[in-house]
N, C-alpha and C positions, 0 to 999 in steps of 0.2 A: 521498571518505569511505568509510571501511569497515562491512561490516551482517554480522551475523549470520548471515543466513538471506535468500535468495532464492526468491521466490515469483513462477511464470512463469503469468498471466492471460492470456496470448494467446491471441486469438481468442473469446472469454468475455464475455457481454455480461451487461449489468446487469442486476440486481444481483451477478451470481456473484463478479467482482475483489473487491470488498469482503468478502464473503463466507470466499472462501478468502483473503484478509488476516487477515480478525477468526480463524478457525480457525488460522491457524499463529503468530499473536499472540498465542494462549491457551498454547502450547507455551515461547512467550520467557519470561525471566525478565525482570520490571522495570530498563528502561535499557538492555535489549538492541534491537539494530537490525535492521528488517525492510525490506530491499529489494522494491516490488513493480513485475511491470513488467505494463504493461496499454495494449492497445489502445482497448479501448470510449470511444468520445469523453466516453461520459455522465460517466465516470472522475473525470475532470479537476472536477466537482462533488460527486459520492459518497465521492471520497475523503477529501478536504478536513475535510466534512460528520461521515464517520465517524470518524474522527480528531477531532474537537472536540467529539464527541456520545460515547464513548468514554474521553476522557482521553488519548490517546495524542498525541505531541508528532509534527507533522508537518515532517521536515528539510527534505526539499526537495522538489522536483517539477520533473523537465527534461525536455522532447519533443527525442527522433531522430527526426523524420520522423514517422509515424503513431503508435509507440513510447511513451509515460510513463513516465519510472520516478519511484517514489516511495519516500525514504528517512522510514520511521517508527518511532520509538522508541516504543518500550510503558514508557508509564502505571502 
């Protein structure tokens, strides 16, 4: 799938991934795609979490290894 915009959280632990998602998801316009890629394991629960607390449509969620990346479309 193709995004937008790529947002690199590596090495950034919680809450910062979410954080700098929600700050470069204010810059999308509605419907547009924000790739995030994040290591923090807590990730894998705050993201989900802020995506349905938000409004914003969570595409996917896939681990390489230690890696998540998250495809979310802004609300």
């Amino acid at each position: 799938m193709t995004f937008d915009l790529e947002v690199d959280a590596l090495g950034l632990l919680c809450p910062l991934p979410v954080l700098r998602a929600r700050k470069r998801l204010q810059g999308l316009s509605s419907g547009q795609v924000l790739c995030l890629l994040a290591d923090d394991p807590a990730a894998v629960i705050d993201v989900p979490h802020f995506c349905n607390e938000a409004g914003h449509e969570l595409l996917s969620q896939s681990s390489e290894g230690a890696v998540t990346r998250y495809l979310i479309r802004k609300g």
